[in-house]
Every structure is written in structure tokens, then in C-alpha cells.
N, C-alpha and C positions, 0 to 999 in steps of 0.2 A: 241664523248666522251663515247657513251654507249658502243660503241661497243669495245672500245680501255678497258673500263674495264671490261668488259664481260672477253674480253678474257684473260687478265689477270687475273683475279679470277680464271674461268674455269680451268688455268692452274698450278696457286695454288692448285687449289681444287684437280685437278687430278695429283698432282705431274709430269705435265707435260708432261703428254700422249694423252690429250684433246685440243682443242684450238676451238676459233669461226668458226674455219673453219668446223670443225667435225659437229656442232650445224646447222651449215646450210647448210651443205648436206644433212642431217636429215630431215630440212622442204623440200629441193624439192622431197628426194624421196620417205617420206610422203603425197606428193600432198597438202602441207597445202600450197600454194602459192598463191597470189593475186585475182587467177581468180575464186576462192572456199570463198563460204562463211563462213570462221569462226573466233572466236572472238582472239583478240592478246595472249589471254591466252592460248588458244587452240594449236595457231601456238608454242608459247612458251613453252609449256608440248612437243610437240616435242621433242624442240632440249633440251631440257633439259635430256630428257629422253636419247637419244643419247649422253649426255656426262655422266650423271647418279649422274648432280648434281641441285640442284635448281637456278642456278646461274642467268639465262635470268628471271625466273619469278620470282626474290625476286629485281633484279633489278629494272625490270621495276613495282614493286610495289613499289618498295620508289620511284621511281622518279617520277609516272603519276601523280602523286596530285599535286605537289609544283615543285616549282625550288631549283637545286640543286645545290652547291657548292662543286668544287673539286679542292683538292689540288694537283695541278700540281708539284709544285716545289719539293714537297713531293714522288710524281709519278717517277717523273725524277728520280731524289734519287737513291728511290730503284731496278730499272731499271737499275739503273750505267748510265744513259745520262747526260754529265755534259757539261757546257760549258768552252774551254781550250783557251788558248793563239790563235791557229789556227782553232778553229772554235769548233765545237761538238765532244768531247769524249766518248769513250766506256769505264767506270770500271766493268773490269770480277768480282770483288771480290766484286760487292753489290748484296745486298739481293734476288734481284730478277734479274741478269744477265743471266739467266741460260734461265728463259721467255724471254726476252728482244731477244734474240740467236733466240730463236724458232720461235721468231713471225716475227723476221725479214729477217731469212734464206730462200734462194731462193726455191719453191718449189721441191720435186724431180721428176724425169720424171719418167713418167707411160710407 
């Protein structure tokens, strides 16, 4: 769930030129990865800094204290994912179609 809104924020935030993808290429080739000692904020000023928004580190401070409640159906929504007669539809024309495209389009080859 964090990561499913990371990056759509991210992509909000960056009119869609940023994604979680970008955020964590940033930590590997930072060297902030598991085998280095430093604190989850550290790793997160990374990739934040690599999208050039606060997105990872404002997240992960509202949600490390408490549990959090998110509104999916809401999510979906604006996403365009709706449920149709034959199973899961795409609407182009909501709010946030344009992320929903980017996060789910196959990557391009290198």
C-alpha cells in the first residue's frame, strides 16, 4: 500500500515525469541499501531527493506511529479502475488515468 501511494503521489507531484521507480534507483546507486548502515530517513532523503519531492519521507512519517487507513475505493476511482459487467475496467477520463497508464505500461527497452 505504501509503495502503491508513494507512487502515485510522486507522480502527481511530478506531473508525471517521476515514479517509484526513479526513487529507487536513486537508493541503489546511492549505495543507501541494506548492507550500509543508515537510518530509514537517510535512505528516504535519497530517493526523495531523486524525484525532488518529499513524497517517501512525509509518507513514511505519518504512517510509522499509527496505523493507517486508506481509501481504496476512492483510490480506484480516481485511477479509472472500476469494476464492469466482465470483470475490471479502464476509465481514460478519471482524474488520475494518465498515472494509472504510466505505472502500468510495460517498461521500455534499454
Amino acid at each position: 500500500m505504501f509503495c502503491l501511494l508513494a507512487d502515485v503521489k510522486i507522480r502527481e507531484a511530478t506531473q508525471n515525469r517521476k515514479g517509484l521507480q526513479d526513487a529507487l534507483r536513486a537508493i541503489v546507486a546511492a549505495r543507501e541499501t541494506i548492507d550500509k548502515d543508515r537510518t530509514v530517513e537517510q535512505v528516504l532523503s535519497a530517493a526523495d531527493q531523486a524525484t525532488g519531492t518529499t513524497v517517501l519521507s512525509d509518507l513514511y512519517n505519518a504512517w510509522k506511529s499509527h496505523p493507517v487507513s486508506v481509501d481504496l475505493n476512492h483510490l480506484w476511482l480516481e485511477l479509472g479502475v472500476q469494476m464492469g459487467s466482465g470483470g475490471i475496467e479502464f476509465d481514460s477520463q478519471a482524474p488520475l488515468a494518465s498515472i494509472r497508464e504510466a505505472i502500468t505500461k510495460p517498461p521500455a527497452r534499454r
